[in-house]
LOMAR-681876 format. One record per atom (N, C-alpha, C, O, CB): residue number from 1; atom name; x, y, z. Coordinates in Angstrom, 1 decimal. Glycine has a CB too. Layout:
BADO   seq   atom        x        y        z
BADO   NUM     CA        X        Y        Z
...
// end
This chain:
BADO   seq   atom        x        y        z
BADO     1      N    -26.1     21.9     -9.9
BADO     1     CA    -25.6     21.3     -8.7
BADO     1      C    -25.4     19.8     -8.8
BADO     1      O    -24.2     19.3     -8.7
BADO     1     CB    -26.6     21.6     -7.6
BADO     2      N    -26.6     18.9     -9.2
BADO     2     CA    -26.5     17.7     -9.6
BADO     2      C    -24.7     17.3    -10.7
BADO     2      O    -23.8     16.6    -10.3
BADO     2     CB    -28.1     17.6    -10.5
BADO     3      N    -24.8     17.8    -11.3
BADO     3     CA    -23.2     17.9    -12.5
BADO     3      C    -21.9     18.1    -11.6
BADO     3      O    -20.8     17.6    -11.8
BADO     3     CB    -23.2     19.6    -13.8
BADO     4      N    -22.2     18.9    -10.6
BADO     4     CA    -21.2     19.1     -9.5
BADO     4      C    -21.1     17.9     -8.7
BADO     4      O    -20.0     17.4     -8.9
BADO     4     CB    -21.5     20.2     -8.6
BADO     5      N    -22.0     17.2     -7.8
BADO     5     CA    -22.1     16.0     -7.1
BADO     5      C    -21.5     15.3     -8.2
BADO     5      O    -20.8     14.5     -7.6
BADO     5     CB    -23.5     15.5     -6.6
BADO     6      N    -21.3     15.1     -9.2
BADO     6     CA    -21.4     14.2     -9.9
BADO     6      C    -19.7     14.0     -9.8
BADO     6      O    -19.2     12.9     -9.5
BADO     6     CB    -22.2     14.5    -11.1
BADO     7      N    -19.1     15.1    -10.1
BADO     7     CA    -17.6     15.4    -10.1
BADO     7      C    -16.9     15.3     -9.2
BADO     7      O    -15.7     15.2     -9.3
BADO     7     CB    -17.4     16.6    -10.4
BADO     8      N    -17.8     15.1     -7.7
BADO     8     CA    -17.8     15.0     -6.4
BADO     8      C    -17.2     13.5     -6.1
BADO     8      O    -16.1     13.2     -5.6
BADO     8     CB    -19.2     15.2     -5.8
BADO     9      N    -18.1     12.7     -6.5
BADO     9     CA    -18.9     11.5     -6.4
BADO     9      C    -17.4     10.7     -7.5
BADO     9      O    -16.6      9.8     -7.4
BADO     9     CB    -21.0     11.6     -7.1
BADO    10      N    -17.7     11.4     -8.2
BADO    10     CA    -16.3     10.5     -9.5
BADO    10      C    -14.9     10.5     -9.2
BADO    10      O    -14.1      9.8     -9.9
BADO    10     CB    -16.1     11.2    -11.0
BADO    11      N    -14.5     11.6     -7.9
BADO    11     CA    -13.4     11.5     -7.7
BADO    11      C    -12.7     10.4     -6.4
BADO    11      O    -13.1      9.9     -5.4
BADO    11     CB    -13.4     12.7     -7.6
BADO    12      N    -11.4     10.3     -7.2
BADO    12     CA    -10.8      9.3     -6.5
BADO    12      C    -10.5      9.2     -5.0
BADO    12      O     -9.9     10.2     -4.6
BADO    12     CB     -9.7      9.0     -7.0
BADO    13      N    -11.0      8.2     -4.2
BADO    13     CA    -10.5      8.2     -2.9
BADO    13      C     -8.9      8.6     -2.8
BADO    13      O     -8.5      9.4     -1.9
BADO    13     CB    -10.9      6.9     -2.5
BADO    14      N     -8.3      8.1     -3.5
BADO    14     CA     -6.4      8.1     -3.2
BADO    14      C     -6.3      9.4     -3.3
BADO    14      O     -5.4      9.8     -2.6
BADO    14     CB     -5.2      7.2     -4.5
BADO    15      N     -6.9     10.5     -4.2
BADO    15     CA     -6.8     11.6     -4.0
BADO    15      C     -7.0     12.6     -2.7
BADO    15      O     -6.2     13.4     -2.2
BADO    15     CB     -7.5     11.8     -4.8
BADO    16      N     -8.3     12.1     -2.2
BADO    16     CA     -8.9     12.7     -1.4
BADO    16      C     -8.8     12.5     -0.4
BADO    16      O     -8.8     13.6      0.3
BADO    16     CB     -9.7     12.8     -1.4
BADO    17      N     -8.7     11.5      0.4
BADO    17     CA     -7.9     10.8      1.9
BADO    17      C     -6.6     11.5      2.3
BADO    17      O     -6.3     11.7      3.4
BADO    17     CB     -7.5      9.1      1.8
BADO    18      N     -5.7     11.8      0.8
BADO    18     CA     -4.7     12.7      1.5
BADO    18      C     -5.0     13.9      2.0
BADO    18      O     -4.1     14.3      2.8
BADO    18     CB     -3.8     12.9      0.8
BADO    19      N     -6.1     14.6      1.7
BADO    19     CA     -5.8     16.0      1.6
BADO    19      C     -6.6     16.1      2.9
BADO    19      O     -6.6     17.2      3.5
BADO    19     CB     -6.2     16.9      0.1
BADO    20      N     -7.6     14.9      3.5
BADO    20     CA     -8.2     15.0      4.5
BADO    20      C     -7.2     15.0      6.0
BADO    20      O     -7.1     15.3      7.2
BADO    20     CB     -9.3     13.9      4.4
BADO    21      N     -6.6     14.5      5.1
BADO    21     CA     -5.0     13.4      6.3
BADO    21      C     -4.4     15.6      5.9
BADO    21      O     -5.1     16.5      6.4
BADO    21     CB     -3.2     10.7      4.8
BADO    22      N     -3.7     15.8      5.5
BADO    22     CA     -3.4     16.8      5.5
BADO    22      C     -3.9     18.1      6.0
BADO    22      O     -3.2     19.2      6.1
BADO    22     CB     -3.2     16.8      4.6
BADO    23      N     -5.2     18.0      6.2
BADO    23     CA     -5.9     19.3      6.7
BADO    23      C     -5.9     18.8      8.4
BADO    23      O     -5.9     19.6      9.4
BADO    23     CB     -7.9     19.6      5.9
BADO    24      N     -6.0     17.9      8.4
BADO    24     CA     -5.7     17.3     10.4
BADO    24      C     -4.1     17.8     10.8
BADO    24      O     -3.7     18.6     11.6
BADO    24     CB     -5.5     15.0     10.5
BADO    25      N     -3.7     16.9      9.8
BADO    25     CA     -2.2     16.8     10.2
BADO    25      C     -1.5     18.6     10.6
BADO    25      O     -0.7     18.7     11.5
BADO    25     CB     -1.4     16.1      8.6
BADO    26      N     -1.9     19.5     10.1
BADO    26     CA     -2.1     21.0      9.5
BADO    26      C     -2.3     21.8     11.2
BADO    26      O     -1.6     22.6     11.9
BADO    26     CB     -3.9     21.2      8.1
BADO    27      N     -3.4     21.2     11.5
BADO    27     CA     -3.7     20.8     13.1
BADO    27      C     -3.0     20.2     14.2
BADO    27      O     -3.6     20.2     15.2
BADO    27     CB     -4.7     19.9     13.2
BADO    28      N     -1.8     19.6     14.3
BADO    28     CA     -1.6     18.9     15.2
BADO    28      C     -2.2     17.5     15.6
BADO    28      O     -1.9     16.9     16.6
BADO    28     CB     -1.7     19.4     15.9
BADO    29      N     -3.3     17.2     14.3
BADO    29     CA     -3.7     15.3     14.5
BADO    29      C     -2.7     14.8     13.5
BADO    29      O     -1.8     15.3     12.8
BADO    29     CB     -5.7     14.6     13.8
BADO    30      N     -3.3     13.5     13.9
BADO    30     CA     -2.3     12.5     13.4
BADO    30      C     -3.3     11.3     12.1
BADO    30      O     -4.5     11.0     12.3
BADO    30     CB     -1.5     11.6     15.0
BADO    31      N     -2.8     11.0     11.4
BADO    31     CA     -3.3     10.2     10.3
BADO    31      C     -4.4      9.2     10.7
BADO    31      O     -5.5      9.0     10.1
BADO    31     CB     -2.1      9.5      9.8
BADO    32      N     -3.7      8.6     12.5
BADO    32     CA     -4.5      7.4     13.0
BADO    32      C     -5.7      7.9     13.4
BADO    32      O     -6.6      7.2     13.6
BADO    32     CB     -3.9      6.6     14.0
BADO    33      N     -5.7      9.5     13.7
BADO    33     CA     -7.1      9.8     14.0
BADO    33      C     -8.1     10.4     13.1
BADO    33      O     -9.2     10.5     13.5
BADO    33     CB     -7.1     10.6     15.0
BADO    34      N     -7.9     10.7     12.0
BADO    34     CA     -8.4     10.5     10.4
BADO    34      C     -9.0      9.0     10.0
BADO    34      O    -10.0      8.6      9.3
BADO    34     CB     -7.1     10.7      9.4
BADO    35      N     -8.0      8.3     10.5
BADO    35     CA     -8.1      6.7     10.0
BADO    35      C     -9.4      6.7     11.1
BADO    35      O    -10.4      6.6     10.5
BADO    35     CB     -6.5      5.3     10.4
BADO    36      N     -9.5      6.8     12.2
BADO    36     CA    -10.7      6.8     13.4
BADO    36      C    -11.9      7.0     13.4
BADO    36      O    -12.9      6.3     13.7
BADO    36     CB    -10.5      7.5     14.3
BADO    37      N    -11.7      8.5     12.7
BADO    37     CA    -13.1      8.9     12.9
BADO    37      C    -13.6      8.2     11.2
BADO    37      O    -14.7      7.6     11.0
BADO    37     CB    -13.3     10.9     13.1
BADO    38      N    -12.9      8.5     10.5
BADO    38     CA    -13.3      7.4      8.8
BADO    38      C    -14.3      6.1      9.0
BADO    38      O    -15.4      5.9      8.7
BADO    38     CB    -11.6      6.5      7.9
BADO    39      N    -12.9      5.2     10.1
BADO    39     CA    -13.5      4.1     10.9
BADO    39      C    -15.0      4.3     11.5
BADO    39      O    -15.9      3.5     11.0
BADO    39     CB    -12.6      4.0     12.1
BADO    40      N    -15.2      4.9     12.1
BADO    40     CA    -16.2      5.4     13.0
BADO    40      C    -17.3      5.3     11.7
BADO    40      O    -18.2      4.5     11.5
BADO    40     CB    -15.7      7.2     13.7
BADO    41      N    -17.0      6.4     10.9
BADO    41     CA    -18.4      6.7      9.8
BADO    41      C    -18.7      5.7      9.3
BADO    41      O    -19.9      5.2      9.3
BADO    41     CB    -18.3      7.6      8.5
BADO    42      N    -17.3      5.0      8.6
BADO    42     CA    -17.8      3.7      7.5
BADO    42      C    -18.0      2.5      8.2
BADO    42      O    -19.1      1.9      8.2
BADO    42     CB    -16.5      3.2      6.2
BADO    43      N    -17.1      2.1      9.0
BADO    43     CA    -16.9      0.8      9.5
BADO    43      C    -15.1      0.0      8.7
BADO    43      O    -14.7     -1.1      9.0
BADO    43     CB    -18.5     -0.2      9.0
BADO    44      N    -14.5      0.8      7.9
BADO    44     CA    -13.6      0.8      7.2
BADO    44      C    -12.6      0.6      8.2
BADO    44      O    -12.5      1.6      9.0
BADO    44     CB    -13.5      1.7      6.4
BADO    45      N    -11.6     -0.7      8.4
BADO    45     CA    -10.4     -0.5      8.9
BADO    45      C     -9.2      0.0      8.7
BADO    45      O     -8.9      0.0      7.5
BADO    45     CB    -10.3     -1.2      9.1
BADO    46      N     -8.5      0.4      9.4
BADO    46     CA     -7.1      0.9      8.9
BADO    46      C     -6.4      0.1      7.8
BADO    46      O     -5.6      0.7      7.0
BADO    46     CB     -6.1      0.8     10.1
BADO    47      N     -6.5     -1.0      7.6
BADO    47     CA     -6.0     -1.9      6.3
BADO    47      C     -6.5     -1.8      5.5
BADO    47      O     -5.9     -1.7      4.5
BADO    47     CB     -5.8     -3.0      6.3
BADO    48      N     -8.5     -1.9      5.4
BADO    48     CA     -8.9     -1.6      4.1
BADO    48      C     -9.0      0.0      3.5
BADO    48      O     -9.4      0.3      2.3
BADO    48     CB    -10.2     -2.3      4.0
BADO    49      N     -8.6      0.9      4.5
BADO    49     CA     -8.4      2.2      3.9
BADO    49      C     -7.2      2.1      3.5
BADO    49      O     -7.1      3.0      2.6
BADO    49     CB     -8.6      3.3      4.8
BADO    50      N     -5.9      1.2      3.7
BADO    50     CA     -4.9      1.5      2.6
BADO    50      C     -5.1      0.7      1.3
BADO    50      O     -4.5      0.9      0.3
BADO    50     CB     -3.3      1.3      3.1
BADO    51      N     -6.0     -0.4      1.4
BADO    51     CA     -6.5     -1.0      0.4
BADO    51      C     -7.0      0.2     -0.5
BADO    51      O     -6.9      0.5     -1.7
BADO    51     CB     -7.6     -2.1      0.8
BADO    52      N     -7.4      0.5      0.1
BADO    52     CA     -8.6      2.0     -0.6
BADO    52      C     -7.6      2.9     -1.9
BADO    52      O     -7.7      3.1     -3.1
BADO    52     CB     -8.9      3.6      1.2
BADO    53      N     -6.9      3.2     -0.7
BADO    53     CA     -6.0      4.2     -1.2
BADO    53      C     -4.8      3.2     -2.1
BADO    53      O     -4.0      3.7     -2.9
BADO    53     CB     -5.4      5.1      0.2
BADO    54      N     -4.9      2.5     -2.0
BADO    54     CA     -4.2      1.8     -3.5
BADO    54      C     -4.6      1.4     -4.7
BADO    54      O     -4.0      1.1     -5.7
BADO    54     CB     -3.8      0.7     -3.5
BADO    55      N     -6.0      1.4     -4.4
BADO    55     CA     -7.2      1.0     -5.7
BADO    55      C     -7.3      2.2     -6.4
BADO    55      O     -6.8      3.3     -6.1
BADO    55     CB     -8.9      0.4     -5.2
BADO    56      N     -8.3      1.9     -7.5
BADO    56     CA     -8.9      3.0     -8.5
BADO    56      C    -10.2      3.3     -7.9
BADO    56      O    -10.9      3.9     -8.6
BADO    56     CB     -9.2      2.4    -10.1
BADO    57      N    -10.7      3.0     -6.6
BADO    57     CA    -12.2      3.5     -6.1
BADO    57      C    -12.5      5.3     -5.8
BADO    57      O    -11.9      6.2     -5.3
BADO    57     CB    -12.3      2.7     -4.5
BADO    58      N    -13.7      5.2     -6.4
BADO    58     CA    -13.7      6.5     -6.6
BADO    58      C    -14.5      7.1     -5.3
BADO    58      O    -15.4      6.3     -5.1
BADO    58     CB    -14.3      6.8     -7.9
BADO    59      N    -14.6      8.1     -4.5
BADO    59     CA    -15.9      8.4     -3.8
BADO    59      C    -16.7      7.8     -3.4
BADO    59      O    -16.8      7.3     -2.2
BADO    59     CB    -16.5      8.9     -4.2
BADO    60      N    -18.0      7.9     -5.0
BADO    60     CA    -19.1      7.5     -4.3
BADO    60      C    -18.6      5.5     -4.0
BADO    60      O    -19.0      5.1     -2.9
BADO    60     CB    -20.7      8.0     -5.4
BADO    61      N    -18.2      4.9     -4.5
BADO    61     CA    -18.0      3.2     -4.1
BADO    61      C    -17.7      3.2     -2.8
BADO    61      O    -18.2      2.4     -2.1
BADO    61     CB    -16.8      2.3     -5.0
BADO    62      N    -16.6      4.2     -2.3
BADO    62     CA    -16.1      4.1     -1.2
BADO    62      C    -17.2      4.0      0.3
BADO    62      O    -17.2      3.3      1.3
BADO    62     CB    -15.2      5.1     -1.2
BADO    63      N    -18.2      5.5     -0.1
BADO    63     CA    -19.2      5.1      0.7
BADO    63      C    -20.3      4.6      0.4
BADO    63      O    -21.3      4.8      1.2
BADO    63     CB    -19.6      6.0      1.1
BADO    64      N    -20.7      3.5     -1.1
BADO    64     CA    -21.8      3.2     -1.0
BADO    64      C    -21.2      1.7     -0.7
BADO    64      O    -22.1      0.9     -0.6
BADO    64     CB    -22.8      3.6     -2.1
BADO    65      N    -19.9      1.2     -0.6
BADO    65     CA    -19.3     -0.1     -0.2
BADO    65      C    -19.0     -0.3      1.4
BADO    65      O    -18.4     -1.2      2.0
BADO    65     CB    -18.0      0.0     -0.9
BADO    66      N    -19.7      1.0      2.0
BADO    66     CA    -18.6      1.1      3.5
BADO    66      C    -19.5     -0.4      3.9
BADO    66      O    -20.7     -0.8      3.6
BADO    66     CB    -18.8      3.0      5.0
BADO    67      N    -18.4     -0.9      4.7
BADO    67     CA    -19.1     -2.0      5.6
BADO    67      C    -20.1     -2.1      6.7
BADO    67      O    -21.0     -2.9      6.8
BADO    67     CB    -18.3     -2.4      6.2
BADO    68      N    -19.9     -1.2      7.4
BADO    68     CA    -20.6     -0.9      8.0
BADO    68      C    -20.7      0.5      8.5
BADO    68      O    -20.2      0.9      9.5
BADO    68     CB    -20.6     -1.5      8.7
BADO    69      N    -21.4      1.1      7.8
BADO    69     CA    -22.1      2.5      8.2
BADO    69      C    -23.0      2.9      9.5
BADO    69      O    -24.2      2.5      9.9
BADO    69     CB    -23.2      2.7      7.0
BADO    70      N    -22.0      3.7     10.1
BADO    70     CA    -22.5      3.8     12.0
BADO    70      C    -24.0      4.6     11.9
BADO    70      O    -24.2      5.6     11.2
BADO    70     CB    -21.1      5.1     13.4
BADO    71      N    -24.8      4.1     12.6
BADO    71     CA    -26.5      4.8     12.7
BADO    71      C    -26.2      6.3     13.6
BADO    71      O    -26.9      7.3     13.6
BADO    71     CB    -27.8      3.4     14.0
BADO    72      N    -24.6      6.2     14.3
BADO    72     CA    -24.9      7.6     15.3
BADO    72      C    -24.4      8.8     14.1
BADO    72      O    -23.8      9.8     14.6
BADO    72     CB    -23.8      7.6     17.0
BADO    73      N    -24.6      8.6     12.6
BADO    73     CA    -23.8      9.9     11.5
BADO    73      C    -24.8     10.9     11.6
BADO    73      O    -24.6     12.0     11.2
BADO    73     CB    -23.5      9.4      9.5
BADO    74      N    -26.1     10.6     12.3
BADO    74     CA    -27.1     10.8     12.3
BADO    74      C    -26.7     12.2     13.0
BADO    74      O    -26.5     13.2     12.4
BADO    74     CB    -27.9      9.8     12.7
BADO    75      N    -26.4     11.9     14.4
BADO    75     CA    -26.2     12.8     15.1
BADO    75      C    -25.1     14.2     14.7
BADO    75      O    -25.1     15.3     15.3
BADO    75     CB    -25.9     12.0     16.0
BADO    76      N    -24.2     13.7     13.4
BADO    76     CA    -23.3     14.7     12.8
BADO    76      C    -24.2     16.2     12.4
BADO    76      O    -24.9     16.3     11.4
BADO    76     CB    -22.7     14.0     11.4
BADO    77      N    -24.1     17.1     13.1
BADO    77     CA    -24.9     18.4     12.3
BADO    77      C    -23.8     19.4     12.5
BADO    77      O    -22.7     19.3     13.0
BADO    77     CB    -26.6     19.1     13.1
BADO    78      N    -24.5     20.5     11.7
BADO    78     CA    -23.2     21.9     11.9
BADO    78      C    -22.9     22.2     10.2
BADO    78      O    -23.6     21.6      9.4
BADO    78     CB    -21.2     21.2     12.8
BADO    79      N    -22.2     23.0      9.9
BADO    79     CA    -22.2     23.5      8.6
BADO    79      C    -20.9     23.4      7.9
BADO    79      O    -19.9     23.7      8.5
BADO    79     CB    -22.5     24.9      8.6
BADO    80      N    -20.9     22.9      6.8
BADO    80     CA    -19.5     22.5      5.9
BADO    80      C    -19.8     23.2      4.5
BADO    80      O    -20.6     23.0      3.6
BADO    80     CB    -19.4     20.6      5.7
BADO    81      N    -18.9     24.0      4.7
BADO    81     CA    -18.9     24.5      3.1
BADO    81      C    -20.2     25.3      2.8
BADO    81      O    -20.7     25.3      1.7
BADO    81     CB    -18.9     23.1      2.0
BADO    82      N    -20.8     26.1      4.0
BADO    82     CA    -21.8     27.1      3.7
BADO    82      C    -22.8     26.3      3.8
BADO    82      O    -23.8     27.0      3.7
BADO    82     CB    -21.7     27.9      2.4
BADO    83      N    -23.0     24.8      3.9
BADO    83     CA    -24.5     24.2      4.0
BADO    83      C    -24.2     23.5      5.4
BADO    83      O    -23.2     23.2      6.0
BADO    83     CB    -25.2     23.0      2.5
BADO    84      N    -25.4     23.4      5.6
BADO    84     CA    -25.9     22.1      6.9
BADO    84      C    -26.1     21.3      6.6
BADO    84      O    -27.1     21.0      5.9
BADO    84     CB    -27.0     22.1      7.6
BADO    85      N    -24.9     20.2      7.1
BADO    85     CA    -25.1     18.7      7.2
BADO    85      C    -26.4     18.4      7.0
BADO    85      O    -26.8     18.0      5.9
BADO    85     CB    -24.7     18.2      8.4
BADO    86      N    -27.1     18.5      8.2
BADO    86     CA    -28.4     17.6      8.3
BADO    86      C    -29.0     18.0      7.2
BADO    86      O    -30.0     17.3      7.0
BADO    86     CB    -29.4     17.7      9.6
BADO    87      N    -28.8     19.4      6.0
BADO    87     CA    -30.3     19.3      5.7
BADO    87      C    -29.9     18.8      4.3
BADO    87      O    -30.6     19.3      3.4
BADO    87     CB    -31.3     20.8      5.8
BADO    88      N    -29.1     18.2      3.8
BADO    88     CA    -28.5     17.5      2.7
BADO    88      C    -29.2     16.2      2.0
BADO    88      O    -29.0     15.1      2.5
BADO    88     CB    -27.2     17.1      3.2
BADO    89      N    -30.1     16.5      1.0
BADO    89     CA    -30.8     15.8      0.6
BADO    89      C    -30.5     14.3      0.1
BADO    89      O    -31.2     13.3      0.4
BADO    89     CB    -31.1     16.5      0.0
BADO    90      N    -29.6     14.2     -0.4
BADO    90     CA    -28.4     14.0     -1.2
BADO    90      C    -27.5     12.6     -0.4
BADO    90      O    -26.3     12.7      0.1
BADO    90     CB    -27.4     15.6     -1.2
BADO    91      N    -28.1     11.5     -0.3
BADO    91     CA    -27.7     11.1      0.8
BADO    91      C    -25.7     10.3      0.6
BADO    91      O    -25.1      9.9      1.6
BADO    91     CB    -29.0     10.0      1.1
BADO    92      N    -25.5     10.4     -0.2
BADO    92     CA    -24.2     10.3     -1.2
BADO    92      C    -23.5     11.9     -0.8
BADO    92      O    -22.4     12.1     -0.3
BADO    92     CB    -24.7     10.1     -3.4
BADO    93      N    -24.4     12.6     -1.0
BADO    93     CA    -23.8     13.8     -1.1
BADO    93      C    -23.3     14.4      1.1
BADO    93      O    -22.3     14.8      1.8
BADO    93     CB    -25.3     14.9     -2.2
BADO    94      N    -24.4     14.3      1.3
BADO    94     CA    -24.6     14.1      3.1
BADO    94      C    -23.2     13.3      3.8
BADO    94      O    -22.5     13.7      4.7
BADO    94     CB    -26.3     12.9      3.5
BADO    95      N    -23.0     12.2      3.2
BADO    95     CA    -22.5     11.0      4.0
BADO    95      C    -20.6     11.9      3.7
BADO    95      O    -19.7     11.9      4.6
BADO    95     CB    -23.0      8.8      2.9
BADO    96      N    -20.5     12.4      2.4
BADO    96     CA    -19.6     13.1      2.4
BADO    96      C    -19.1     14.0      3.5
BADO    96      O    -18.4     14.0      4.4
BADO    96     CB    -19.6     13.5      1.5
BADO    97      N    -19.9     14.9      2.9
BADO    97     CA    -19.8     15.9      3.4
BADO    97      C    -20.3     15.9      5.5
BADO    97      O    -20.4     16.9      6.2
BADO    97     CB    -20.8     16.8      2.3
BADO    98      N    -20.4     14.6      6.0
BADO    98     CA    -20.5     14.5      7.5
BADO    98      C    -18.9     13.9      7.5
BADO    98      O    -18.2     14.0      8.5
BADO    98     CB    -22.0     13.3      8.2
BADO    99      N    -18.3     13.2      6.5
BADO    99     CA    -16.8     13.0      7.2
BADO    99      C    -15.9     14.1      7.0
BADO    99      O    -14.8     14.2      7.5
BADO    99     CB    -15.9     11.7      6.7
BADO   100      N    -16.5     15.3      6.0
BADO   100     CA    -15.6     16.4      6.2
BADO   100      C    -15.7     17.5      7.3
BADO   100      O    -14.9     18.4      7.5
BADO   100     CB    -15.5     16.9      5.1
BADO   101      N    -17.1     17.2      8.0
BADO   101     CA    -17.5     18.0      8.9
BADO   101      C    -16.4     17.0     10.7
BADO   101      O    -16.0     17.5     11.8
BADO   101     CB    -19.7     18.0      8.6
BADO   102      N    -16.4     15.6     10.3
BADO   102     CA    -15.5     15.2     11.5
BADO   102      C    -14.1     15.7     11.3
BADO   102      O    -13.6     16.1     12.4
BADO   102     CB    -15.5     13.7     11.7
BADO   103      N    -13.2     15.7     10.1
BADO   103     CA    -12.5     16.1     10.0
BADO   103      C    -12.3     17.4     10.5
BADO   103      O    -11.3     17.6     11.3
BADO   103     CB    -12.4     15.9      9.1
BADO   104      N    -13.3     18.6     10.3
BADO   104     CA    -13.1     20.1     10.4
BADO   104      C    -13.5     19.7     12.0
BADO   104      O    -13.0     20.7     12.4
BADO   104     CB    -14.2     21.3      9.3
BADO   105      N    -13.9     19.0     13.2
BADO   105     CA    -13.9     19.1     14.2
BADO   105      C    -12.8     18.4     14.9
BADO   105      O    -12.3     18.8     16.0
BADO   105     CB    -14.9     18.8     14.5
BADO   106      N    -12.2     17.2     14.0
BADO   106     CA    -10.6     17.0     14.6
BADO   106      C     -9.7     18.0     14.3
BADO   106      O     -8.7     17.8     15.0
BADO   106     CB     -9.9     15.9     14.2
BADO   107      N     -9.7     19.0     13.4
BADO   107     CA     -8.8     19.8     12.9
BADO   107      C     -8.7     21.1     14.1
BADO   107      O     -7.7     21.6     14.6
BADO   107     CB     -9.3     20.2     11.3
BADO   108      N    -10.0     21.3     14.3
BADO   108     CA    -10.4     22.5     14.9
BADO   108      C     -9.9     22.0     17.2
BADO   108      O     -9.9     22.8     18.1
BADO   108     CB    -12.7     22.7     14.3
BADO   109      N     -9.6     20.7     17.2
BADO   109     CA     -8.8     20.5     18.4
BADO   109      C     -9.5     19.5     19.1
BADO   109      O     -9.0     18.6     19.7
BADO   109     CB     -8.5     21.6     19.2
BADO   110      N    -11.5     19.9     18.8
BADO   110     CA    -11.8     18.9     19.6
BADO   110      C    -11.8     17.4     19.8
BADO   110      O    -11.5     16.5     18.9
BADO   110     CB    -12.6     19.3     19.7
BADO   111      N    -12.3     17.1     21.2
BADO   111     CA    -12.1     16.0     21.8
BADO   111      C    -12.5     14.5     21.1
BADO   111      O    -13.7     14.5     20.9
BADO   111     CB    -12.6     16.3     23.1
BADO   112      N    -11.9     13.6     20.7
BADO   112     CA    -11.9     12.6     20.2
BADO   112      C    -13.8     11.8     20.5
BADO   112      O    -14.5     11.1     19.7
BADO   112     CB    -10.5     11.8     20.8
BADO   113      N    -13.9     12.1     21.8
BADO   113     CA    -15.0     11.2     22.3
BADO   113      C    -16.5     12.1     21.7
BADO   113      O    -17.6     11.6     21.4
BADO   113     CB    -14.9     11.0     24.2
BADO   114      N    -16.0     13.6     21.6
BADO   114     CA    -17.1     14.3     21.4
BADO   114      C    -17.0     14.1     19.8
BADO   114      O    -18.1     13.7     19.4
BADO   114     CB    -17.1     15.8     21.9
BADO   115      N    -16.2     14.1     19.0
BADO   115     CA    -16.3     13.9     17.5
BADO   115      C    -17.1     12.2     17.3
BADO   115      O    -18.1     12.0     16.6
BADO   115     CB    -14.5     14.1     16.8
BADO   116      N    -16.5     11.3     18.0
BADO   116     CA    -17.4     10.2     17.9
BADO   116      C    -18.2     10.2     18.6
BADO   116      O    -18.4      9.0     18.9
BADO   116     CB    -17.1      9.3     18.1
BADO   117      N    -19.2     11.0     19.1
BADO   117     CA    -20.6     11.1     19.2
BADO   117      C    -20.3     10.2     20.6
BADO   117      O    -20.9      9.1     20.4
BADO   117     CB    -21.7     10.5     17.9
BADO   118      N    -19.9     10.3     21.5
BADO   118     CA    -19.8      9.0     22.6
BADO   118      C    -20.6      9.7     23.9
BADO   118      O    -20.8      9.1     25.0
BADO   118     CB    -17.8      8.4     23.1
// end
């Protein structure tokens, strides 16, 4: 599992922001609300996420660089990929896998205020 994170963790943001932007989009969202809730997790603005996505940053830099990391990710629970958020040891591994769990709740229709925890 550890060798897997690892493969996780090494992969490129420029890769993976699209395909998150693509599983919304797939939905009827739109990029800026990808960019939002991202916002939301990291503290990352819309400009330094195209910074992002122009660099060689891989994963884990992206979230162990976020600016500011929101205290409410806390509140993220529910199941991604056959595991539970909350019980994710892995805190690299967790922080992922809670923006793919916002994604799968913008994808799935719900309401902007309820995905940001408001």
């Amino acid at each position: 599992m550890a060798q897997n994170n690892e493969r996780i963790f090494s992969m490129k943001f420029s890769k993976v922001y699209p395909l998150l932007v693509a599983k919304a989009e797939r939905k009827g969202r739109t990029r800026a609300e990808v960019d939002e809730v991202t916002g939301w997790l990291t503290g990352y603005t819309p400009e330094q996420l195209e910074a992002l996505l122009a660099s060689d940053s891989d994963y884990r830099s992206f979230f162990e660089n976020a600016p500011a990391p929101n205290p409410k990710a806390e509140l993220i629970t529910g199941v991604v990929c056959g595991v539970r958020v909350e019980t994710i040891e892995d805190p690299l591994m967790r922080d992922i896998r809670r923006l793919d769990k916002l994604i799968d709740e913008l994808a799935k229709g719900k309401p902007m205020e309820k995905i940001l925890r408001k």
